[in-house]
C-alpha positions as a Markdown table, in Angstrom:
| # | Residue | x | y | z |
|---|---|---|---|---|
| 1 | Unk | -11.1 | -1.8 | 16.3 |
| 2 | Unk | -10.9 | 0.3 | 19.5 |
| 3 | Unk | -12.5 | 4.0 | 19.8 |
| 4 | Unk | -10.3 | 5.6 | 22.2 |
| 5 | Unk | -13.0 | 5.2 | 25.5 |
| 6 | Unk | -13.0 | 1.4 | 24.6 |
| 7 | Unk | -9.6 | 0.8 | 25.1 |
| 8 | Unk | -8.3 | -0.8 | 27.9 |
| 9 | Unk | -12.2 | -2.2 | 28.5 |
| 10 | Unk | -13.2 | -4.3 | 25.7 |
| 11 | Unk | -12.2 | -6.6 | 23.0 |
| 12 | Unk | -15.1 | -7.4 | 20.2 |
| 13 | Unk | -15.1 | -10.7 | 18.7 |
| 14 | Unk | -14.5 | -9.5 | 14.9 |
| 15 | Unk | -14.7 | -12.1 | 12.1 |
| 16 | Unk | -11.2 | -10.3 | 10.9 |
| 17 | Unk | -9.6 | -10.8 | 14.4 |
| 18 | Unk | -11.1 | -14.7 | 14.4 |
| 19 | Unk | -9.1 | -15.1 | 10.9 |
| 20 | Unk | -6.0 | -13.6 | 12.4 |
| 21 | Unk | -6.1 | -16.2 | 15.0 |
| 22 | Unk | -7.1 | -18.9 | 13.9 |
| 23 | Unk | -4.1 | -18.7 | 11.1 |
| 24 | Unk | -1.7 | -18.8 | 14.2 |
| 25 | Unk | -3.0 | -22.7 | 14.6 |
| 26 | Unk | -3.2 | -25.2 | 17.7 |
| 27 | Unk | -0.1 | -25.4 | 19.5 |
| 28 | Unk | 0.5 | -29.5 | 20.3 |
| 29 | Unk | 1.9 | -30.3 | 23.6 |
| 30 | Unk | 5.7 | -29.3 | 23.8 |
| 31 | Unk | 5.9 | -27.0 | 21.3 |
| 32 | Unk | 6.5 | -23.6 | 21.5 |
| 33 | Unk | 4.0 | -21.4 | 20.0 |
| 34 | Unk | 5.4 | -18.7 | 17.6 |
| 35 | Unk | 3.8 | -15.6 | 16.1 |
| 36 | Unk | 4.6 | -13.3 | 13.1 |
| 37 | Unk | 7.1 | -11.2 | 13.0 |
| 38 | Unk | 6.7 | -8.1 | 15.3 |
| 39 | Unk | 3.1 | -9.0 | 16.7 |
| 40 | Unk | 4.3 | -9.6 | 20.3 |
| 41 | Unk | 6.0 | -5.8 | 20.0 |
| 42 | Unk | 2.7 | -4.3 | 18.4 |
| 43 | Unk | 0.0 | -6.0 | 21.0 |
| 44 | Unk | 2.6 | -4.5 | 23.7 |
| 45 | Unk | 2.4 | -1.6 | 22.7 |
| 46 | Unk | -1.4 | -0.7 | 21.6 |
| 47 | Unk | -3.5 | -3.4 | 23.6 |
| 48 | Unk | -0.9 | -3.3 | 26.9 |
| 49 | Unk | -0.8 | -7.0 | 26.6 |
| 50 | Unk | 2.2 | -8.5 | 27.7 |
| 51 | Unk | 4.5 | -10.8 | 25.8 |
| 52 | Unk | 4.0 | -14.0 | 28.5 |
| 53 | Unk | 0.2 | -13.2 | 28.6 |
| 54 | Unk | 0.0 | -13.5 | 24.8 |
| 55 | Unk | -0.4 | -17.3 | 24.3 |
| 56 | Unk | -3.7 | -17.4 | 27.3 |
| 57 | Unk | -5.3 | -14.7 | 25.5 |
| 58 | Unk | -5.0 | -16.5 | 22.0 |
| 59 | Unk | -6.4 | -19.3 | 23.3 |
| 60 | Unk | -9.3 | -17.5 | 24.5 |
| 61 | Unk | -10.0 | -16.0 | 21.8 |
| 62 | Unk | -9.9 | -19.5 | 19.7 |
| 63 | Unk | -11.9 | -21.0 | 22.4 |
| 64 | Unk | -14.4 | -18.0 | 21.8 |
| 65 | Unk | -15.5 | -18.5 | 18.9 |
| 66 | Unk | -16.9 | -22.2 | 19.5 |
| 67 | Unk | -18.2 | -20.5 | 23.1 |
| 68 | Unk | -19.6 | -18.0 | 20.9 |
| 69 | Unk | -21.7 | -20.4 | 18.8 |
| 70 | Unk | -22.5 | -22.3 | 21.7 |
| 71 | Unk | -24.0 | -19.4 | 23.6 |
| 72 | Unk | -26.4 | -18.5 | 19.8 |
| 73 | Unk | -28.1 | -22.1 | 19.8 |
| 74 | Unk | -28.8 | -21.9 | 23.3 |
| 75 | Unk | -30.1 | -18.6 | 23.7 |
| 76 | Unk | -32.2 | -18.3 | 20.4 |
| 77 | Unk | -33.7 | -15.4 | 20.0 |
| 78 | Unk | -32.5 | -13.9 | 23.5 |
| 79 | Unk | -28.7 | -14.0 | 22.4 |
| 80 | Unk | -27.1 | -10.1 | 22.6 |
| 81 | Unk | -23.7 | -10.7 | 21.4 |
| 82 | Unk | -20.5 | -11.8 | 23.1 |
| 83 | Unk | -17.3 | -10.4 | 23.4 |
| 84 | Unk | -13.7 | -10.3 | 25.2 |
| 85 | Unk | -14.0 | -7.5 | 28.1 |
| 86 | Unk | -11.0 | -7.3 | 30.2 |
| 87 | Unk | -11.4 | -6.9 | 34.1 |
| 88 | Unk | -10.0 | -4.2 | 36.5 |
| 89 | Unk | -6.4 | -6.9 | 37.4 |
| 90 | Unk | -5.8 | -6.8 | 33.2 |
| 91 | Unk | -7.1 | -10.5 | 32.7 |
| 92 | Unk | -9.6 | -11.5 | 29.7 |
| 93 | Unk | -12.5 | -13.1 | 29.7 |
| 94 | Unk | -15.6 | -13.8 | 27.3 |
| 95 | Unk | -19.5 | -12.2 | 28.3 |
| 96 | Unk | -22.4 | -13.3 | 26.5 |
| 97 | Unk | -25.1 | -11.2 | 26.5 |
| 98 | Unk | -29.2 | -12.2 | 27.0 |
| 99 | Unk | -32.7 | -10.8 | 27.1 |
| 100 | Unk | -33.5 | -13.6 | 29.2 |
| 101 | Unk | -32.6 | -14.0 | 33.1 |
| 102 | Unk | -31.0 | -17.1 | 34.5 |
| 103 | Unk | -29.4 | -18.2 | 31.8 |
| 104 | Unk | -25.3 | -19.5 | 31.4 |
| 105 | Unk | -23.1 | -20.5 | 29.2 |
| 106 | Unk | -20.3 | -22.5 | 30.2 |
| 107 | Unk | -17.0 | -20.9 | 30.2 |
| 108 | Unk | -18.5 | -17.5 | 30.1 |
| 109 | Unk | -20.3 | -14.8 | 32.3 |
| 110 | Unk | -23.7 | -14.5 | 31.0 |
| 111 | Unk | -24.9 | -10.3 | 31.7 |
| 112 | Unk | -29.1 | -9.7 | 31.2 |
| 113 | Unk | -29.7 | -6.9 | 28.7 |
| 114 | Unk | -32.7 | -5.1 | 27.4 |
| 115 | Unk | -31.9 | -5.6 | 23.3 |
| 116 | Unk | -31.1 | -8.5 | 21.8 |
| 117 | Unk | -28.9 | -8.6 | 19.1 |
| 118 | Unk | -31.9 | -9.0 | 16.4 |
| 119 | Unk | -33.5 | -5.8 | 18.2 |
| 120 | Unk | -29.9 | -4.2 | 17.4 |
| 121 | Unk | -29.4 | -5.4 | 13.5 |
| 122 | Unk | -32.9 | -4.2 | 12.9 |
| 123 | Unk | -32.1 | -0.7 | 14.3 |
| 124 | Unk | -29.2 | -0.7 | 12.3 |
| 125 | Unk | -30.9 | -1.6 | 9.2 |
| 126 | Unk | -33.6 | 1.2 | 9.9 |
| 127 | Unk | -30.9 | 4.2 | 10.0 |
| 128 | Unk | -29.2 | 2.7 | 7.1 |
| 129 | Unk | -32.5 | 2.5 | 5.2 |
| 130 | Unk | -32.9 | 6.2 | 6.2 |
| 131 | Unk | -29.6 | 7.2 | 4.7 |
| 132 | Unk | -30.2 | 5.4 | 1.2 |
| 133 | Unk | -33.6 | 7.1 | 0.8 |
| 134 | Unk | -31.4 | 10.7 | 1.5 |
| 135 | Unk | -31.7 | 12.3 | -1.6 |
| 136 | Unk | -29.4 | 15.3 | 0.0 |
| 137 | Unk | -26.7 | 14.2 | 2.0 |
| 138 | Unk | -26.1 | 17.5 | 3.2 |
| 139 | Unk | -29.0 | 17.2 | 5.5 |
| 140 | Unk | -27.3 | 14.8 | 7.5 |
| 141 | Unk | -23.7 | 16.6 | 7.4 |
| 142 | Unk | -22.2 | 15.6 | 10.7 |
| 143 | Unk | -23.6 | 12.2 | 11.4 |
| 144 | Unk | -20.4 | 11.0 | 11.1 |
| 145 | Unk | -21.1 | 6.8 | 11.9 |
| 146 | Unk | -23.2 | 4.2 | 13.2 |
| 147 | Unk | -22.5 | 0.7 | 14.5 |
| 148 | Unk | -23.8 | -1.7 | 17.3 |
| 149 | Unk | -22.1 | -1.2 | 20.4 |
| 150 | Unk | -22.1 | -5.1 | 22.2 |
| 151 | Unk | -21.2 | -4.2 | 25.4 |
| 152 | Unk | -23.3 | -1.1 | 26.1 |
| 153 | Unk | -26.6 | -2.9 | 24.0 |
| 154 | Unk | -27.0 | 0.2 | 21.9 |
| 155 | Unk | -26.5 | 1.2 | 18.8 |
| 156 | Unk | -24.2 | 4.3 | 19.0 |
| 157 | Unk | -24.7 | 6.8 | 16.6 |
| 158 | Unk | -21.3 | 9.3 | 16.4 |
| 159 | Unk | -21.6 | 12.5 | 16.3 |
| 160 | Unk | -19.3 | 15.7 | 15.6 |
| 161 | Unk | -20.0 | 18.8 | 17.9 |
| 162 | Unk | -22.9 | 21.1 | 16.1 |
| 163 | Unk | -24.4 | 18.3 | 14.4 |
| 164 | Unk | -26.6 | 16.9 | 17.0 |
| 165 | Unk | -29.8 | 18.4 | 15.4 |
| 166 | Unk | -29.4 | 16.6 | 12.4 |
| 167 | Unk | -28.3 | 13.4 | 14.0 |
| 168 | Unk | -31.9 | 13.8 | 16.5 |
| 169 | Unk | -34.0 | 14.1 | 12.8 |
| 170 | Unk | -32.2 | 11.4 | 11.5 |
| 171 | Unk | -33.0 | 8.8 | 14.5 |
| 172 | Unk | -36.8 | 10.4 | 14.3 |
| 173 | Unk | -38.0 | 9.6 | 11.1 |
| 174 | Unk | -36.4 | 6.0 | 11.2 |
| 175 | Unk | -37.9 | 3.2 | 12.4 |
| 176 | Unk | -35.3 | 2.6 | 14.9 |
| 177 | Unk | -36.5 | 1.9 | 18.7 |
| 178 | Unk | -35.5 | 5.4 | 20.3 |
| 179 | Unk | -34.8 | 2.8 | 23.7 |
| 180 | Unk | -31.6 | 1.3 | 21.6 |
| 181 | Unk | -29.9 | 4.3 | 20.6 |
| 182 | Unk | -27.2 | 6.1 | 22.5 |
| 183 | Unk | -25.5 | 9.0 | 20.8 |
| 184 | Unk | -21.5 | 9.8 | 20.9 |
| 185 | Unk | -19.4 | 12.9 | 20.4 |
| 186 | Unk | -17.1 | 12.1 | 17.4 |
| 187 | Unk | -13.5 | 13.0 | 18.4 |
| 188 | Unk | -12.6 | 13.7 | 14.4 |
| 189 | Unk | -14.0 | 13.7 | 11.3 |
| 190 | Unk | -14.8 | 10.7 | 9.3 |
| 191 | Unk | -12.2 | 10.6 | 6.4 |
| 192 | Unk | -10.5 | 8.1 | 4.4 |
| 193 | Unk | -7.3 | 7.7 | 4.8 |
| 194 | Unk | -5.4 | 7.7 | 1.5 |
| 195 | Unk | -1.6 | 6.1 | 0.6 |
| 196 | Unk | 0.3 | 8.4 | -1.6 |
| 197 | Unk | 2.4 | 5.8 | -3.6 |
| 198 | Unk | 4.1 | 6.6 | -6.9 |
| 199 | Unk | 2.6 | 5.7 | -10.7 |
| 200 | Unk | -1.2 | 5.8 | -8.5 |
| 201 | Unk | -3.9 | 7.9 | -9.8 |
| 202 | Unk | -4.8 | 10.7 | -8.8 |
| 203 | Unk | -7.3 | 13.3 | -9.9 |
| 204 | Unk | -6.9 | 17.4 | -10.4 |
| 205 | Unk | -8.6 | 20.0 | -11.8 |
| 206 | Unk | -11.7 | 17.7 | -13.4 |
| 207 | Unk | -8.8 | 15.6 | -15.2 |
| 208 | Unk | -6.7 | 12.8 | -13.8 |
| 209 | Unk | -2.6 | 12.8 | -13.4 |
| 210 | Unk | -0.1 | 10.1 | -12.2 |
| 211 | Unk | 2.1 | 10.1 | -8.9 |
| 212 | Unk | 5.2 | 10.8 | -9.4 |
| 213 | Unk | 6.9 | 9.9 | -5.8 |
| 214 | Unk | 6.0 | 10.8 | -2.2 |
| 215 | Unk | 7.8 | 13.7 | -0.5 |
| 216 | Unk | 7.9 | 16.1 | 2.2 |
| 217 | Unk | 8.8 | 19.7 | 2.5 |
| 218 | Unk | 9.4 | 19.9 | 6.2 |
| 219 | Unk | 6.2 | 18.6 | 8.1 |
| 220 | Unk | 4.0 | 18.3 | 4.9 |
| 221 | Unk | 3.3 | 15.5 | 3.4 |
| 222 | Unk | 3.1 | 15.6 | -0.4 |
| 223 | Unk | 4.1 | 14.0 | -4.0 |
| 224 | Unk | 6.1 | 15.3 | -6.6 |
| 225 | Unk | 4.3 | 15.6 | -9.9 |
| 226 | Unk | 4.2 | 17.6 | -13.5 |
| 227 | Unk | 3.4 | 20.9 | -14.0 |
| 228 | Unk | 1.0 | 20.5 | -16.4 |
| 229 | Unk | -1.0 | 18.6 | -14.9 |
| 230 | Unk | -2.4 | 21.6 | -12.7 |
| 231 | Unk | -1.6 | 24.9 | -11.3 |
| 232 | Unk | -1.0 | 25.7 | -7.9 |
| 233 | Unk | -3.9 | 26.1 | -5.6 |
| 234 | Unk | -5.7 | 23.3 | -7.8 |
| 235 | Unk | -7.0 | 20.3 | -5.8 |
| 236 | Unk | -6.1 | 16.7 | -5.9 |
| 237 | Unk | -8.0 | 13.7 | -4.9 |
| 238 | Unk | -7.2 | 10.3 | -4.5 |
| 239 | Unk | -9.8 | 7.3 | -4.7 |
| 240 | Unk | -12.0 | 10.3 | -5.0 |
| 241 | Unk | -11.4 | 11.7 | -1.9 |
| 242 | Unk | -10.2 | 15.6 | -1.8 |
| 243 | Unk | -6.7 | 15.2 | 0.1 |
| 244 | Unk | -4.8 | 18.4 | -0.7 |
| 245 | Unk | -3.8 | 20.9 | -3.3 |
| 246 | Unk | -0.8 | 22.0 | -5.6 |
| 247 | Unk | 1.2 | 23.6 | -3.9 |
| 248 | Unk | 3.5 | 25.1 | -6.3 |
| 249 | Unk | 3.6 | 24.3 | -10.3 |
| 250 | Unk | 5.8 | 25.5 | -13.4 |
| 251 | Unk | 5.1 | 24.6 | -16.8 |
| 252 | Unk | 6.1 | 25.5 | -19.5 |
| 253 | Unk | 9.9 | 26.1 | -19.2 |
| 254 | Unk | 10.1 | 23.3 | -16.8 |
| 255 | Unk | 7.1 | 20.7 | -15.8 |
| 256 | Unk | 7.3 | 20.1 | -12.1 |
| 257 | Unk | 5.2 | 20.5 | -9.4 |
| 258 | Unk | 4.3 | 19.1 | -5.9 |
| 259 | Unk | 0.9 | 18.7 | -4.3 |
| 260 | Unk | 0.3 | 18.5 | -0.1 |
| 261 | Unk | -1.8 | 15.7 | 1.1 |
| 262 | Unk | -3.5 | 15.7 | 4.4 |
| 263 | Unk | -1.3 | 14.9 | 7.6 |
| 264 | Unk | -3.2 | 11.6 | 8.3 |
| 265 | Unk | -2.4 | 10.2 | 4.8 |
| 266 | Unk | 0.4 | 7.4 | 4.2 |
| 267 | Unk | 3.4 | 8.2 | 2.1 |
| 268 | Unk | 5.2 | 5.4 | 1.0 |
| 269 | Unk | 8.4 | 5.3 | -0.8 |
| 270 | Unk | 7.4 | 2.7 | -3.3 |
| 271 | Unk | 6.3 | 2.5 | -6.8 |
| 272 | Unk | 3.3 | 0.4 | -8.2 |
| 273 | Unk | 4.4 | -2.1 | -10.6 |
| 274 | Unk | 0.8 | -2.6 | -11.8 |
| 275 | Unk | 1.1 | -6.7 | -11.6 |
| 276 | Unk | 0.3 | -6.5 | -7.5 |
| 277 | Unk | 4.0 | -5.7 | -6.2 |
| 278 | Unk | 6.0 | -2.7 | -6.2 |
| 279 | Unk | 9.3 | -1.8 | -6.1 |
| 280 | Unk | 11.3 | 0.4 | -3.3 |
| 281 | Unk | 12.6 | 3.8 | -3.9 |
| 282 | Unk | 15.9 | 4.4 | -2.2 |
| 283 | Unk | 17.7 | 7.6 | -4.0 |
| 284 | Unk | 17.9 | 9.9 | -6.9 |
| 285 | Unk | 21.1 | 8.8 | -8.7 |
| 286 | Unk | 20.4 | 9.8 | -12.5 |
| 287 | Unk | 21.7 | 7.6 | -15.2 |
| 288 | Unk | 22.6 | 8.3 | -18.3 |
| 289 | Unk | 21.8 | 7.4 | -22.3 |
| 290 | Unk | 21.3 | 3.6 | -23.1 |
| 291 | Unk | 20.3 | 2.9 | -19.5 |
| 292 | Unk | 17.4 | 0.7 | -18.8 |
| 293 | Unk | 14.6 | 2.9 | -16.9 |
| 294 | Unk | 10.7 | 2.0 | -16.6 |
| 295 | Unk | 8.1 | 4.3 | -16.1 |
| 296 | Unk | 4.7 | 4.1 | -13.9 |
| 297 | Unk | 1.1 | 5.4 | -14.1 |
| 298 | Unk | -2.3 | 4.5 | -14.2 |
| 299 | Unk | -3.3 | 5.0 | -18.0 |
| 300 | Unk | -1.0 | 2.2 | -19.4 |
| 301 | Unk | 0.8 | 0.7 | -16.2 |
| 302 | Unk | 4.6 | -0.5 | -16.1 |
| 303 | Unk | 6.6 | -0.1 | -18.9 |
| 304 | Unk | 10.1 | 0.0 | -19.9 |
| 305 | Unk | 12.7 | 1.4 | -22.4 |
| 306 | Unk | 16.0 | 2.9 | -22.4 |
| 307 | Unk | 17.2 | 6.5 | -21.6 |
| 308 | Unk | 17.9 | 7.7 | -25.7 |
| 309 | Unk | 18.6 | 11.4 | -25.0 |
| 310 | Unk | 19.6 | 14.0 | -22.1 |
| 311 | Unk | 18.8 | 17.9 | -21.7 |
| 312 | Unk | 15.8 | 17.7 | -24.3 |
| 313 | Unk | 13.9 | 20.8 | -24.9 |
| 314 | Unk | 10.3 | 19.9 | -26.3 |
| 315 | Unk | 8.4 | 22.5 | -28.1 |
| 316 | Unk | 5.1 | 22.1 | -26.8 |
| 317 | Unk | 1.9 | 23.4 | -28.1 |
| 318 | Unk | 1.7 | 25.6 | -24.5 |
| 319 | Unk | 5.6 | 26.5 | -25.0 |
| 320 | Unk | 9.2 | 25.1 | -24.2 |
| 321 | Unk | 10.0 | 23.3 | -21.6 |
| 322 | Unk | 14.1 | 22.8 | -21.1 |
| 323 | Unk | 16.2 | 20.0 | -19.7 |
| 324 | Unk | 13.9 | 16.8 | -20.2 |
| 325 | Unk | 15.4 | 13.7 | -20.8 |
| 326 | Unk | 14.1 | 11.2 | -23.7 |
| 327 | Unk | 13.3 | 7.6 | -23.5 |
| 328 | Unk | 11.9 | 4.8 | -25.4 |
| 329 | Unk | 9.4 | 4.1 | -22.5 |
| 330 | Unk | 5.7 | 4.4 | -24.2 |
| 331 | Unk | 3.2 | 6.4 | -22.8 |
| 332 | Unk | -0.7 | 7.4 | -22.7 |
| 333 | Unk | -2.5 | 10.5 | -21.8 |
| 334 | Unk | -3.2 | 10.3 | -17.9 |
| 335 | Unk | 0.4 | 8.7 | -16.9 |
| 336 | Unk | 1.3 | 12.5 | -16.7 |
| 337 | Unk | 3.3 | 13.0 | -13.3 |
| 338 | Unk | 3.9 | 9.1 | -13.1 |
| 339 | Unk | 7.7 | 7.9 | -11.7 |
| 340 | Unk | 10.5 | 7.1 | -13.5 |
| 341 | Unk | 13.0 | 4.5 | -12.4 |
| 342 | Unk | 16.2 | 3.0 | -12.9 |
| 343 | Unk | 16.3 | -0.6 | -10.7 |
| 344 | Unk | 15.3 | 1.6 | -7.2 |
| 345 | Unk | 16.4 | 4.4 | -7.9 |
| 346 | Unk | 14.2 | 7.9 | -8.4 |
| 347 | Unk | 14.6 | 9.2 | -12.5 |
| 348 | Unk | 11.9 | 11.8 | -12.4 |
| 349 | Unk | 8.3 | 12.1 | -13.7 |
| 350 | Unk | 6.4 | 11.7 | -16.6 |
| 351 | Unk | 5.5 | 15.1 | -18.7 |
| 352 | Unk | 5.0 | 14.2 | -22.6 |
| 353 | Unk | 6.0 | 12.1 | -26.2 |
| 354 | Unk | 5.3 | 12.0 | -29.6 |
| 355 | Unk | 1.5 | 10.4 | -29.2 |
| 356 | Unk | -1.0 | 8.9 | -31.8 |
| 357 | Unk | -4.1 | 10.2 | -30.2 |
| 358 | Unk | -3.4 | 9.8 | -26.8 |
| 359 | Unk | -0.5 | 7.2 | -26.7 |
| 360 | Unk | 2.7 | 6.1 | -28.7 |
| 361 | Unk | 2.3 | 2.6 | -26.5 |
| 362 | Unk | 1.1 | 1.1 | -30.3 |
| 363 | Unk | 4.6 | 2.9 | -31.9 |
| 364 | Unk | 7.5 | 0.3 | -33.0 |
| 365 | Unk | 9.9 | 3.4 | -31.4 |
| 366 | Unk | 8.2 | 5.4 | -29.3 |
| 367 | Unk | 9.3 | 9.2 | -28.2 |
| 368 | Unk | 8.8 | 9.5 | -24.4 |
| 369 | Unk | 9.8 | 12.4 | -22.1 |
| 370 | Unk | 10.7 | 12.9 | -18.2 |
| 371 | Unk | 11.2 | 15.8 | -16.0 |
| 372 | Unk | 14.6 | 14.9 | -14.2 |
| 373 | Unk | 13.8 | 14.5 | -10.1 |
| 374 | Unk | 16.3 | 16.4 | -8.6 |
| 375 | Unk | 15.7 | 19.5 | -10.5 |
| 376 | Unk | 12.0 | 19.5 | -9.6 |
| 377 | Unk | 13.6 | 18.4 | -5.3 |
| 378 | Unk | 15.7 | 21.1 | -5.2 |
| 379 | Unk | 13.6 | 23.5 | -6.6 |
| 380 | Unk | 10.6 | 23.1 | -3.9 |
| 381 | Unk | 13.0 | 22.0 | -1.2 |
| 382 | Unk | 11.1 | 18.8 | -0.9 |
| 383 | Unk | 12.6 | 15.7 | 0.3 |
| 384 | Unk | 12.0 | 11.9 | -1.7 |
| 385 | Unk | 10.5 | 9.4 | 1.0 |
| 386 | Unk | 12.2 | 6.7 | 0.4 |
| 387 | Unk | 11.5 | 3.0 | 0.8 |
């Protein structure tokens, strides 16, 4: 919500904000209001708003929104925006913004800009028009974002350092008024930020593989995997976004691997049920035949069998691979990788079965098999994250 010059100066009114609120309801006379669980801590901490503060600055921001409205059929085609800006002593308080002098809205300080907020949408709407028509978006490598900026009545095109050429051209053969653009040095790149959870997809090497779990090996971030589902140096994407590479792989003989993911991704010691919930992983205590244990990944989902054999050796097509363990679990081609459970705790990953094309999930008994997980730990040095 904040780009790191902002903070400490300005709160935008955001529609997700005015949802937030709102939820938190009108407090009747004598009751105590109450918010959820850890806000007061969190606002504290990143906004520097203190805990006794916190109930004036929700009702301003409720009050806003009416203010806001207020302020749009009174100003017409002069409104500019409104937002929260917070003054030099820390306290809060709502600006509207106009084209037009001598105006006021009540409850608000009314500041005269050049743009209204039309002028603004219409630039926006110019440089996004630009960017469609882009054939090549390597042309325009660098331009990293642009949004309107309320409080400085611009549209702020970001920027990261060499770029600036490209980012000119781009403004130049829009439609965009020159006058309402302002141009910012991006302190980053613009990248999604992905959650490494176990059973997701994930793709390597032109084909696509299961997460097993998340793990670390020291200060990298990662998730163990299969071998077979790519040799080291091989990169992996998630949601289609390149965040990392194999960094080590065996297969045959064994079928484990790990892959790194980038330091700014999420790894989260949970599985992915595939019915909207997921369950916690909190250790690697292996179970034995007859044991109930389901299995995750994004070809067929969440399914469950028992444990029917230990130390397997399967003789597959590229060789042998030693020390799997059976189940009756089904499986389908791209749940390769994918976790392996017992209640919460870490079984290992997916790495073949007896298949009918490209599942047994249609078989009355089907043949599944798992890498055991602390074999494949042990051998990378990696650590499970746990939920």
């Amino acid at each position: 919500m904040f780009s790191s010059n902002q903070m400490g100066k300005h709160l935008l009114v955001a529609a997700s904000l005015a949802v937030a609120i709102t939820s938190i309801g009108t407090v009747a006379a004598g009751e105590r209001e109450t918010y959820p669980a850890g806000m007061v801590a969190a606002m504290e901490r990143d906004l520097g708003i203190r805990a006794e503060y916190l109930p004036r600055f929700f009702q301003l921001q409720r009050d806003s929104l009416a203010r806001e409205a207020q302020a749009r059929r009174a100003l017409g085609a002069n409104f500019a925006g409104a937002w929260l800006e917070r003054d030099a002593t820390g306290q809060f308080h709502q600006v509207v913004a106009s084209t037009a002098a001598g105006k006021s809205v009540p409850g608000a300080s009314v500041r005269q800009v050049r743009h209204s907020l039309r002028d603004l949408e219409l630039a926006m709407q110019s440089l996004d028009d630009v960017r469609q028509r882009a054939r090549d978006g390597r042309r325009l490598q660098g331009v990293q974002s642009w949004h309107i900026d309320l409080p400085s009545n611009s549209v702020v095109v970001s920027v990261e350092p060499g770029a600036m050429a490209r980012a000119i051209d781009f403004v130049a053969v829009s439609a965009a008024n020159g006058r309402a653009i302002r141009f910012e040095r991006a302190e980053g790149v613009a990248t999604p930020v992905a959650t490494v959870r176990g059973g997701d997809r994930y793709g390597s090497g032109g084909g696509s593989c299961s997460i097993g779990f998340a793990v670390t090996r020291g200060t990298t971030k990662g998730f163990a995997t299969a071998g077979h589902c790519g040799r080291a140096g091989t990169s992996v994407s998630i949601g289609g976004v390149t965040v990392g590479s194999v960094q080590a792989a065996t297969f045959p003989s064994r079928d484990i691997a790990w892959a790194s993911v980038r330091s700014s991704d999420t790894l989260v010691g949970q599985v992915n049920r595939y019915n909207g919930s997921t369950v916690p992983v909190r250790g690697t205590t292996e179970y034995g035949v007859g044991t109930s244990i389901c299995r995750s990944g994004f070809a067929s989902g969440w399914r469950c069998g028992r444990v029917t054999a230990l130390n397997v050796t399967v003789n597959y097509s590229n060789g042998p691979v030693y020390g799997l363990r059976q189940s009756s679990a089904c499986v389908t081609q791209g749940d390769s990788g994918g976790s392996w459970l017992v209640n919460d705790q870490a079984q290992g990953v997916s790495s073949g079965g007896q298949l009918n094309g490209t599942s047994n999930c249609g078989s009355a008994s089907p043949v599944t098999y798992y890498q055991p997980i602390n074999p494949l730990l042990s051998a990378y040095g990696l650590t499970l994250v746990r939920g």
